[in-house]
SEFITOR-312385 format. One line per field, with one value per residue: residue number from 1; x, y, z of N, C-alpha, C in turn. Coordinates in nm, 2 decimals, m for minus. Layout:
% SEFITOR-312385
seq = (NUM  ...);
nX = (X  ...);
nY = (Y  ...);
nZ = (Z  ...);
caX = (X  ...);
caY = (Y  ...);
caZ = (Z  ...);
cX = (X  ...);
cY = (Y  ...);
cZ = (Z  ...);
//
This chain:
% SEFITOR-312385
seq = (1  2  3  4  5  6  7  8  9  10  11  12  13  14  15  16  17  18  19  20  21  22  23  24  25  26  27  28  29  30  31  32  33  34  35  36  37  38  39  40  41  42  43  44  45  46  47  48  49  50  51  52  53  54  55  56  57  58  59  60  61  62  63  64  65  66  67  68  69  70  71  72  73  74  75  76  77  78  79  80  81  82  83  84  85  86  87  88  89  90  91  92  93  94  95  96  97  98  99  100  101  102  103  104  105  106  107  108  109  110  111  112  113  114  115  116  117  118  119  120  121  122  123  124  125  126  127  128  129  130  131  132  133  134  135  136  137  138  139  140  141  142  143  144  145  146  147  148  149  150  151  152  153  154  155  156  157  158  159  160  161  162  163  164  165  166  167  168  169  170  171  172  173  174  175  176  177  178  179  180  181  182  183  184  185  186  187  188  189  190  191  192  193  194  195  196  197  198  199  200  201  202  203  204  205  206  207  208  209  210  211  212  213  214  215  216  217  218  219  220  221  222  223  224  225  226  227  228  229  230  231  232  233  234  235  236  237  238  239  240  241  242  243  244  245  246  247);
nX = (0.08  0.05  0.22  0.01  m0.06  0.05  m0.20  m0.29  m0.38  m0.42  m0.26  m0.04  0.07  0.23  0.45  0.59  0.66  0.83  1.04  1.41  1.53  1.35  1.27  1.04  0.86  0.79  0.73  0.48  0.35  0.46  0.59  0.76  0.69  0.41  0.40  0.71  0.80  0.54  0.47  0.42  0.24  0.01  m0.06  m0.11  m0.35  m0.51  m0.54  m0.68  m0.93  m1.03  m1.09  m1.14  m0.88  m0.77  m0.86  m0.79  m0.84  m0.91  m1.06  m0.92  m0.90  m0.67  m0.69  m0.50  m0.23  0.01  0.40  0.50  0.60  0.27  0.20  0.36  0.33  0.07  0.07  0.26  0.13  m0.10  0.00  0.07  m0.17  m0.30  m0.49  m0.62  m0.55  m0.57  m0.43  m0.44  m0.37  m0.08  0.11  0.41  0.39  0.36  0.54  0.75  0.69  0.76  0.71  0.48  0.29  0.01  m0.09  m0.27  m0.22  m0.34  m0.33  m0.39  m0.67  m0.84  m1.22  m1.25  m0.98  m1.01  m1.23  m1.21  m1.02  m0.97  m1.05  m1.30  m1.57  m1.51  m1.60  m1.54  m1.41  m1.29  m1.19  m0.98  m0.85  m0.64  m0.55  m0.60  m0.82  m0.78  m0.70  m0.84  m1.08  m0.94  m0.97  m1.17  m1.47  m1.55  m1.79  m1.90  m1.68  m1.70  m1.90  m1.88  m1.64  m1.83  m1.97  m1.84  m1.83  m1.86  m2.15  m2.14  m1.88  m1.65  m1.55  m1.28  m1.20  m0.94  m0.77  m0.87  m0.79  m0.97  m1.08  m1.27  m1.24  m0.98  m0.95  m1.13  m1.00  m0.73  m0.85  m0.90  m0.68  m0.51  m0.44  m0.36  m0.13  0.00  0.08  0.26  0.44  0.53  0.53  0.72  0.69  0.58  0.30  m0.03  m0.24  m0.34  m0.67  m0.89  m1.22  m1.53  m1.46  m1.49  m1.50  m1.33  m1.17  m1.10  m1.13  m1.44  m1.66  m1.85  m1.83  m1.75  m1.98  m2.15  m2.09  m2.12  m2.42  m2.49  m2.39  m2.53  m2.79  m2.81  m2.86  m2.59  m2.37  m2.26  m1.96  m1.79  m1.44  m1.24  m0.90  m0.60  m0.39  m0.15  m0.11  0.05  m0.13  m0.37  m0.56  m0.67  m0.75  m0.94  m1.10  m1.31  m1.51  m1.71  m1.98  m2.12  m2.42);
nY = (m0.12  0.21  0.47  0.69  1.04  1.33  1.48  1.78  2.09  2.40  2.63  2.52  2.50  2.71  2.70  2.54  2.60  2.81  2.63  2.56  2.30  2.11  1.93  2.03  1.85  1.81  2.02  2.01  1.83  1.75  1.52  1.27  1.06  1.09  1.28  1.28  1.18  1.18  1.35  1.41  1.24  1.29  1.51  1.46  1.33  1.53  1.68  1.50  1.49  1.76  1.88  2.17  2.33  2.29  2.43  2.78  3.07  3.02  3.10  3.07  2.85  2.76  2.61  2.61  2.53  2.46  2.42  2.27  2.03  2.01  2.30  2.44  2.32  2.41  2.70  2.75  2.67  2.81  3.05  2.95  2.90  3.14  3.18  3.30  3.30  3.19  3.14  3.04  3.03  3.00  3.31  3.29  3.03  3.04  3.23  3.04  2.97  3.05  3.36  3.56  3.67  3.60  3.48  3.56  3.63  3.53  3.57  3.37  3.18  2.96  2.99  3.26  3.43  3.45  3.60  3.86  3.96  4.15  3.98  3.90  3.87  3.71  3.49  3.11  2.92  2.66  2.51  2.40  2.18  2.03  1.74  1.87  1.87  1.69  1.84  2.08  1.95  1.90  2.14  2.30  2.34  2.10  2.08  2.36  2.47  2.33  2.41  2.66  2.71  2.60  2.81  2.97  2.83  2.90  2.89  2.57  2.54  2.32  2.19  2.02  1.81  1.68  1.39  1.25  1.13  0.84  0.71  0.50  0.36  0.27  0.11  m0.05  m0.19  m0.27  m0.50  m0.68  m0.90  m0.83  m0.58  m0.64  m0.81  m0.58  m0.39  m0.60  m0.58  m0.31  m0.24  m0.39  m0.65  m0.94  m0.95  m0.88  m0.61  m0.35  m0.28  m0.11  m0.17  m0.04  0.29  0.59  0.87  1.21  1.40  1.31  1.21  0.98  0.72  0.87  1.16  1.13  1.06  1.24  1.45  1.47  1.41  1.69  1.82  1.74  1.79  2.10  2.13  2.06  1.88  1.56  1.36  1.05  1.01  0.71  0.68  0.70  0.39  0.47  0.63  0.70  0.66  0.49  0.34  0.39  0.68  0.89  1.10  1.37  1.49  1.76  1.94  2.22  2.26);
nZ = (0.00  m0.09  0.10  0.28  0.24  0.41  0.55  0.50  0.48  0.24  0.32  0.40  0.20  0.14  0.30  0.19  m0.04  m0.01  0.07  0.04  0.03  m0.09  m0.36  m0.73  m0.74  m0.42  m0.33  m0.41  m0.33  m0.12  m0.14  m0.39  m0.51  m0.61  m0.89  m0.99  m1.28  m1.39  m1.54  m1.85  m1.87  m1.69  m1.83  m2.07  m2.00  m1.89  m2.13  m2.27  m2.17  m2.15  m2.43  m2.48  m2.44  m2.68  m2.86  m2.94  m2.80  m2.57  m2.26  m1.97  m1.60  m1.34  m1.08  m0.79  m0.89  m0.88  m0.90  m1.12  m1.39  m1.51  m1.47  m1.60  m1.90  m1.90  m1.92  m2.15  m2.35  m2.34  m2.44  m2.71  m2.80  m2.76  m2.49  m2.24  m1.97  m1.62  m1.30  m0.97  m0.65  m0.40  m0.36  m0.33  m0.46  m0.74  m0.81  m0.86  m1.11  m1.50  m1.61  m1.80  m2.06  m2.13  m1.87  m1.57  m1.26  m0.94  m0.59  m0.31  m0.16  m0.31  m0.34  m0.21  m0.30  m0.56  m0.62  m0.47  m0.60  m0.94  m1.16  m1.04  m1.14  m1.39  m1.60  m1.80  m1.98  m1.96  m1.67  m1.44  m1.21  m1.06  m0.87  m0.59  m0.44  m0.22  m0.06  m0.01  0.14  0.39  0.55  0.49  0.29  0.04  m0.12  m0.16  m0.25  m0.51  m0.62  m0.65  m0.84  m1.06  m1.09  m1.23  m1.46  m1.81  m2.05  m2.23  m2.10  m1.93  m1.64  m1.48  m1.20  m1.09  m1.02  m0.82  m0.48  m0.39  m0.13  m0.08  m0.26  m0.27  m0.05  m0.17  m0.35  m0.22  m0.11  m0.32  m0.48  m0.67  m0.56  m0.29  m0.41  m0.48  m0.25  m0.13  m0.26  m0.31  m0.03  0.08  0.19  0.33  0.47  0.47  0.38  0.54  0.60  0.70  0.81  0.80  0.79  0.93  0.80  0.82  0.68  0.48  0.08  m0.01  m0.15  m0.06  m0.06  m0.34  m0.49  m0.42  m0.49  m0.79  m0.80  m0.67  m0.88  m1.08  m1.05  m1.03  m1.29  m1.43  m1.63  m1.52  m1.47  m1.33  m1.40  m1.53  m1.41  m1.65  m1.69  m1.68  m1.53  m1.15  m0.93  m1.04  m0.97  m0.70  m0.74  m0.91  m1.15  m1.20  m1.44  m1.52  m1.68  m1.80  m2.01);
caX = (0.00  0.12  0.21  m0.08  0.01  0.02  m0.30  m0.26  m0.47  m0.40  m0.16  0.07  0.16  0.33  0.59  0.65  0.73  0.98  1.18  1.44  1.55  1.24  1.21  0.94  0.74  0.78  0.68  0.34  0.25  0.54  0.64  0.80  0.60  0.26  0.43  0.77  0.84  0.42  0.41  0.36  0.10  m0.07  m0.09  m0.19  m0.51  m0.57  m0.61  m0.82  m1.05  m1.05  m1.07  m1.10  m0.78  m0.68  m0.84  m0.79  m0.88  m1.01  m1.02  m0.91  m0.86  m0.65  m0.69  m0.35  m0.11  0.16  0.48  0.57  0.56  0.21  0.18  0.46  0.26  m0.04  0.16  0.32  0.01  m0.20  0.07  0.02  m0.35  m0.39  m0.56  m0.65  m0.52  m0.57  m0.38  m0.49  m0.23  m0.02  0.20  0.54  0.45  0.34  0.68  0.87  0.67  0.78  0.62  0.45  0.19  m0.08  m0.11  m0.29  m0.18  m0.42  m0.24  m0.53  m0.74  m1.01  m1.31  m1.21  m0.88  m1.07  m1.36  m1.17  m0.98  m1.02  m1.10  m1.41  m1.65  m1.44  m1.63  m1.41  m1.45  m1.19  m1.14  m0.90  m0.82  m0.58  m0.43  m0.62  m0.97  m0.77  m0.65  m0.96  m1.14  m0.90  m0.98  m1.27  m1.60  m1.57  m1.88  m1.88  m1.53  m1.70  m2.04  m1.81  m1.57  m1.93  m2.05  m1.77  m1.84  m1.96  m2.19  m2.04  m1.75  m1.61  m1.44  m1.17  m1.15  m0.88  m0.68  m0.90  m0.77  m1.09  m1.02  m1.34  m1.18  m0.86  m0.99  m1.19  m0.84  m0.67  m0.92  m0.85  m0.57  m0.41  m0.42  m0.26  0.03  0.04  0.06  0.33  0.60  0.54  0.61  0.82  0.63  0.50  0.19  m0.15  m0.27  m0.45  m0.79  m1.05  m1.37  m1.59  m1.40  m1.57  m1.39  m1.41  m1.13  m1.06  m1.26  m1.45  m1.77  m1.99  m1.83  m1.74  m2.09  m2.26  m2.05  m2.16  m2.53  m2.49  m2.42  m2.62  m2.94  m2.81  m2.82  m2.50  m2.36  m2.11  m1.91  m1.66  m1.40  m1.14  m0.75  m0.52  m0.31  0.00  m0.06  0.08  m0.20  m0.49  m0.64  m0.73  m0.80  m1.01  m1.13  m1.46  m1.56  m1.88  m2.01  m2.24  m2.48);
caY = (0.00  0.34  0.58  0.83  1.19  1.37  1.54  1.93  2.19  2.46  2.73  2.44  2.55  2.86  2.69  2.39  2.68  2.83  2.56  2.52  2.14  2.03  1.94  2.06  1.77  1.75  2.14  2.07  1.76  1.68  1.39  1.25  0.95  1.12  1.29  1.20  1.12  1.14  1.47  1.38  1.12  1.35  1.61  1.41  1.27  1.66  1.72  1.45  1.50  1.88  1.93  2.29  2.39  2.28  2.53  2.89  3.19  3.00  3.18  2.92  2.86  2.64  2.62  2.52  2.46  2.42  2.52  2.15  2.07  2.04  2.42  2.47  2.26  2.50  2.84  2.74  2.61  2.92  3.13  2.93  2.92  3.28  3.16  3.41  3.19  3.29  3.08  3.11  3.00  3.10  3.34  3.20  2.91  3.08  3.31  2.98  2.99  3.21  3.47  3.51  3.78  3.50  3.47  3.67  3.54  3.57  3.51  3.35  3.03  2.97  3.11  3.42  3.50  3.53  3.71  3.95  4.04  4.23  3.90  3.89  3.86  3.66  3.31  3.05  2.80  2.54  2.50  2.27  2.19  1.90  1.71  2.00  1.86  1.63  1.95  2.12  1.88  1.91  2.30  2.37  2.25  2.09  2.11  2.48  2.47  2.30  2.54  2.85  2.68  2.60  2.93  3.01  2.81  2.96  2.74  2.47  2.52  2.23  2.16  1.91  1.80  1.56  1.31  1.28  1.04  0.81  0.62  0.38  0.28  0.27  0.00  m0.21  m0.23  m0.34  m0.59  m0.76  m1.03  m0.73  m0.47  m0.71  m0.83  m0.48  m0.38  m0.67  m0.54  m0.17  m0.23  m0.50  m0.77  m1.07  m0.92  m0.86  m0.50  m0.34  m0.25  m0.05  m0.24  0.09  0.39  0.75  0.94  1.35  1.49  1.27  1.17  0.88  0.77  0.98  1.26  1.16  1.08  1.36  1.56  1.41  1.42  1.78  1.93  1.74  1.84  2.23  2.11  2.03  1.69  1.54  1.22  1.01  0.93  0.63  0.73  0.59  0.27  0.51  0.71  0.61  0.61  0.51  0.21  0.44  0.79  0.88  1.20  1.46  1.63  1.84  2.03  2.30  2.24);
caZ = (0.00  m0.08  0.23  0.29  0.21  0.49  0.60  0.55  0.37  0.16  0.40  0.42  0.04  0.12  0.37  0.13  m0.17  0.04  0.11  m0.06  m0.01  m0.15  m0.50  m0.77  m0.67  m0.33  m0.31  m0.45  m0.25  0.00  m0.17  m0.53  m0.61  m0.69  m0.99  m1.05  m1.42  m1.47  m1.61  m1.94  m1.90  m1.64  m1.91  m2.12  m1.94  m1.89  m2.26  m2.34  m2.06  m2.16  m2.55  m2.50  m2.43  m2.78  m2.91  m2.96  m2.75  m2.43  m2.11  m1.87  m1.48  m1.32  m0.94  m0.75  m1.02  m0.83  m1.00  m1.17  m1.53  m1.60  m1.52  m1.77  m1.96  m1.94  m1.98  m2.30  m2.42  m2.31  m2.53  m2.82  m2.86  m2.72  m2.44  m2.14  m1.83  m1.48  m1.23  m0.81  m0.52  m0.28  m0.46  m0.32  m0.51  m0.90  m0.82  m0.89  m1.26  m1.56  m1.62  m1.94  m2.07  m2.13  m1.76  m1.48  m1.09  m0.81  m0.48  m0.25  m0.15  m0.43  m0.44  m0.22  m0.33  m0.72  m0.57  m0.40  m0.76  m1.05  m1.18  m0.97  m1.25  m1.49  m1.66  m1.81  m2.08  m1.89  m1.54  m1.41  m1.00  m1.05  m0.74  m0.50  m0.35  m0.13  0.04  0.03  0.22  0.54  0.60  0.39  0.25  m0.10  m0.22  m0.17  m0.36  m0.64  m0.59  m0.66  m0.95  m1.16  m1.10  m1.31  m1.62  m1.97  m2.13  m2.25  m2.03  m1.81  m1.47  m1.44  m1.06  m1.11  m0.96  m0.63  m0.39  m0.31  m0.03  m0.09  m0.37  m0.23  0.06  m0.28  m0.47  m0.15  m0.04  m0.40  m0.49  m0.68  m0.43  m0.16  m0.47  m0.51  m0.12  m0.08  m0.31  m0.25  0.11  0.12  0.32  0.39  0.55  0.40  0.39  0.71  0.53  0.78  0.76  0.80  0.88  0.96  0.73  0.83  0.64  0.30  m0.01  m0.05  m0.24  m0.04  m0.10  m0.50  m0.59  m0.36  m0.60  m0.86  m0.77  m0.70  m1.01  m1.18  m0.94  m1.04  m1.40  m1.54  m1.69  m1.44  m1.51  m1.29  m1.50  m1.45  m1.48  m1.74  m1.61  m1.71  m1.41  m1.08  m0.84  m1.11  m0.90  m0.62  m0.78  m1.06  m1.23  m1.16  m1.54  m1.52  m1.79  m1.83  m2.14);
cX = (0.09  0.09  0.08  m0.03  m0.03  m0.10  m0.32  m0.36  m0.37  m0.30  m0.01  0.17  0.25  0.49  0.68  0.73  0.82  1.10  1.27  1.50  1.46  1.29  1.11  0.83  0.74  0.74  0.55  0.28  0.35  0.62  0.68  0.71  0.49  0.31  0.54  0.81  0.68  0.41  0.36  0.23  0.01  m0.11  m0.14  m0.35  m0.57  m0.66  m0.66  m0.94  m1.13  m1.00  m1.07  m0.99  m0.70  m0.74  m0.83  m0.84  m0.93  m1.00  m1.06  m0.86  m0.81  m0.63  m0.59  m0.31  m0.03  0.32  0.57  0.57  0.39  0.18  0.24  0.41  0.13  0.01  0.21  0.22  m0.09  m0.15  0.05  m0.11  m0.37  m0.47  m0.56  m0.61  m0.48  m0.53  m0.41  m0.41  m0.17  0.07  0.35  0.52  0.42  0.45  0.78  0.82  0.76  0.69  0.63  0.33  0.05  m0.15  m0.14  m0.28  m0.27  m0.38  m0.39  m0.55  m0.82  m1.12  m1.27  m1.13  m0.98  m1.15  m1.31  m1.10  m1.00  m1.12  m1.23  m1.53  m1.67  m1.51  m1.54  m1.48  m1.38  m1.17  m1.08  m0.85  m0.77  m0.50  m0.47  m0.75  m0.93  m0.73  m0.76  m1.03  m1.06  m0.96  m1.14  m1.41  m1.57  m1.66  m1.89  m1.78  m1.61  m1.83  m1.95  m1.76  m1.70  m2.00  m1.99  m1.74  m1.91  m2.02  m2.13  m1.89  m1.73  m1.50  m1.40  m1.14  m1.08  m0.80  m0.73  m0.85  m0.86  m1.04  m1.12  m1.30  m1.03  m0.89  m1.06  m1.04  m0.77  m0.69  m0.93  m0.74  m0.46  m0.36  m0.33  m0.11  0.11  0.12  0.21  0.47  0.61  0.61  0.72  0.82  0.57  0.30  0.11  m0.09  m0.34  m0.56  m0.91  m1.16  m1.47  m1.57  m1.48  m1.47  m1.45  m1.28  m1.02  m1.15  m1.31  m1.57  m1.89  m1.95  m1.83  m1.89  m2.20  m2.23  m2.13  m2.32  m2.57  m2.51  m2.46  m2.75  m2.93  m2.77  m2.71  m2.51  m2.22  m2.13  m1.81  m1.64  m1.26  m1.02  m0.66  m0.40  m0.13  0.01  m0.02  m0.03  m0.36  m0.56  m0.71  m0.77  m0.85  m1.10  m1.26  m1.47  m1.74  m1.86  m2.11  m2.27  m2.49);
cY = (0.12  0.40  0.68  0.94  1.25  1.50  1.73  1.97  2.31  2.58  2.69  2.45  2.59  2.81  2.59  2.50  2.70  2.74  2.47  2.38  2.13  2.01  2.03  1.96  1.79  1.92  2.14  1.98  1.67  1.54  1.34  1.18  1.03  1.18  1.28  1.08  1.10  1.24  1.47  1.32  1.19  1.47  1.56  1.34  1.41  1.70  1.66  1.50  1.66  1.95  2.09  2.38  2.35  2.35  2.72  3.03  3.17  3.09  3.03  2.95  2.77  2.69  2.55  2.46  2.40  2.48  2.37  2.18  2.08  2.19  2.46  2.44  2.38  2.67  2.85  2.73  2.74  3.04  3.10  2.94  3.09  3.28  3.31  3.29  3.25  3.15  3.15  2.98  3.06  3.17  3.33  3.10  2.92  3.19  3.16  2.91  3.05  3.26  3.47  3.61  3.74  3.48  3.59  3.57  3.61  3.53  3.48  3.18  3.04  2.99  3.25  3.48  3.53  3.64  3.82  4.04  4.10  4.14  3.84  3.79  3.78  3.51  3.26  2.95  2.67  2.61  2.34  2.30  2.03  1.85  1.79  1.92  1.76  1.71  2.04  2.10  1.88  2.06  2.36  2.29  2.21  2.08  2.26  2.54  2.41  2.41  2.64  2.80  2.67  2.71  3.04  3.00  2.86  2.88  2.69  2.46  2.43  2.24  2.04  1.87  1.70  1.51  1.36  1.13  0.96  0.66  0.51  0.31  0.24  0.08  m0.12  m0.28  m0.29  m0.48  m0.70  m0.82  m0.93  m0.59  m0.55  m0.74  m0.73  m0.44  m0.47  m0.63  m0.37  m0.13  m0.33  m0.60  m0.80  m1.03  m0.86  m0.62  m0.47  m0.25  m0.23  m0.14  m0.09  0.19  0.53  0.86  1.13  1.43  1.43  1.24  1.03  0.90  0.84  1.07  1.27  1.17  1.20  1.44  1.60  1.47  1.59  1.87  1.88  1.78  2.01  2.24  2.13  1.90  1.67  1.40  1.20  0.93  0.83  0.70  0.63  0.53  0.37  0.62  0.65  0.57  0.56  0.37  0.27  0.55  0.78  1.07  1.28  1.53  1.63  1.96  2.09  2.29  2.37);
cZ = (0.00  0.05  0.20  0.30  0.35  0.51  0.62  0.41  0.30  0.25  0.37  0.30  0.05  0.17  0.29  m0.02  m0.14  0.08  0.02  m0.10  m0.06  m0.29  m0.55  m0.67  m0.51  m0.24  m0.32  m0.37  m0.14  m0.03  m0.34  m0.61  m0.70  m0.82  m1.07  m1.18  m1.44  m1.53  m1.76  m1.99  m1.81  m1.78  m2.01  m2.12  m1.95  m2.02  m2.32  m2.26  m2.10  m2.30  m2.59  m2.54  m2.59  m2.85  m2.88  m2.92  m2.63  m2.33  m2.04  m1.73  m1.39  m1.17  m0.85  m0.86  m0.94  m0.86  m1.07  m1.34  m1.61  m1.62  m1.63  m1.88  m2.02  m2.03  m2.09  m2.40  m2.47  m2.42  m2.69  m2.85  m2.81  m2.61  m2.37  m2.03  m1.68  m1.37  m1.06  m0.71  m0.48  m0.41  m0.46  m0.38  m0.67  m0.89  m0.86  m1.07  m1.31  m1.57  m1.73  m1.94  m2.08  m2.00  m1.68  m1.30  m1.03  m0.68  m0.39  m0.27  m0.24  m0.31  m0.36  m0.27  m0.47  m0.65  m0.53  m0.53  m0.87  m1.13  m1.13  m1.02  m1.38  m1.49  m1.74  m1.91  m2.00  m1.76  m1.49  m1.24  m1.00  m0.88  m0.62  m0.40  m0.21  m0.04  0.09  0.14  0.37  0.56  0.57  0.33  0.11  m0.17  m0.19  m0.27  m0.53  m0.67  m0.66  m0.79  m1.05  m1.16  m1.18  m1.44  m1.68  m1.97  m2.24  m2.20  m1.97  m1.73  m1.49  m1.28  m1.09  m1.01  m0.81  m0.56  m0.33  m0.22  m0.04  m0.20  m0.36  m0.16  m0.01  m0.34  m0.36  m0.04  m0.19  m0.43  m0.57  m0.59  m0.31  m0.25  m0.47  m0.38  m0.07  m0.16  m0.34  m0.13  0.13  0.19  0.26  0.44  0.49  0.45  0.50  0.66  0.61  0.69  0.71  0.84  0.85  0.90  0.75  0.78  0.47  0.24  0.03  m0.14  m0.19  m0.10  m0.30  m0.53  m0.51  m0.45  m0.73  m0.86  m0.75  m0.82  m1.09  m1.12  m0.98  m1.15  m1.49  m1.54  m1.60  m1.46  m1.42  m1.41  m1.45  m1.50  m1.58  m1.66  m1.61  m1.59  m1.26  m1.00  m0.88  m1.03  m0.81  m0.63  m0.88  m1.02  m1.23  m1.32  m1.51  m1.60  m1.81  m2.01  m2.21);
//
């Protein structure tokens, strides 16, 4: 079984930018594994998931970038098509971006820090909040977090909540014959996995919260889909993918 990330919300950003042992990776989520050598194949899942961005003039929003390659990824991208791209995080950690004319920074938590900015007012054809809702969820309400991001789509715009960590899916995959092979040469043992029967979960995902999500915005009519992750990413047995789309 992979180690669990350590349990912190969004503040915890600022002190992880500044430091400078860290790595990229290990700035944005404390640790290497989660994207180490996936940036390609994370960015790639992005741009299927989100046919927008390939073309031409979008106004896009990506919520905690981070400062790895897929932002690099987005910023290069946003220059070529012309996009409009408004990036929101601490701003010790979009100071270790380039800087690029394509881009507007909002230093802040989502939804106040926007709200509070010139950007106030600003709708978006793409929204993306990769690798983020598992932070959310310690500090903050995430359905309010997704409430605010869909009150930001155009029509026909979509949200990307990606790469959520669901731990009920976590506890299926490791209660299977591959989840324990897996579990046994991850860790290095002999010894099964230790798989809560029913645990009271008050500050990670599981499927209450994915499909309450779910059920949400489609109850405040959009079209929302869990989607699975591609085998090329590392943690795709136990995470998977939130698109919702305004018609």
């Amino acid at each position: 079984m992979a180690k669990a990330p350590e349990r912190f919300g969004f503040d915890r950003f600022r002190d992880l930018a500044l430091d400078p042992s860290l790595s990229i990776n290990q700035k944005m989520d404390g640790v290497d594994a989660s994207r180490d050598g996936y940036d390609d194949a994370i960015w790639a899942a992005i741009r299927q998931a989100l046919p927008r961005l390939g073309s031409p003039g979008a106004d896009v929003l990506d919520i905690g970038p981070g400062c790895g390659g897929v932002a690099h990824s987005l910023i290069a991208l946003a220059e070529a098509q012309g996009h409009r791209l408004t990036l929101v995080d601490h701003a010790e950690m979009m100071a270790l971006l380039p800087p690029s004319p394509a881009v507007t920074r909002v230093a802040g938590r989502f939804p106040e820090g926007l709200a509070a900015s010139p950007q106030a007012d600003q709708a978006y054809d793409v929204i993306l909040a990769y690798s983020v809702l598992q932070y959310v969820i310690v500090d903050a309400n995430p359905f309010a977090f997704i409430d605010a991001a869909l009150a930001r789509l155009k029509p026909g715009g979509a949200l990307l909540v990606g790469d959520m960590p669901n731990f009920s899916k976590l506890r299926r995959f490791l209660s299977s014959e591959a989840g324990v092979a897996h579990h046994h040469a991850y860790m290095h043992t002999d010894q099964p996995p230790d798989v809560p029967a029913f645990p009271l979960l008050k500050d990670r995902i599981d499927d209450g919260v994915v499909l309450g999500l779910v059920t949400r915005a489609r109850l405040a009519g959009f079209d929302a889909y869990l989607l699975p992750q591609s085998e090329a990413l590392p943690f795709a047995r136990w995470r998977e993918d939130l698109l919702i789309q305004r018609p």
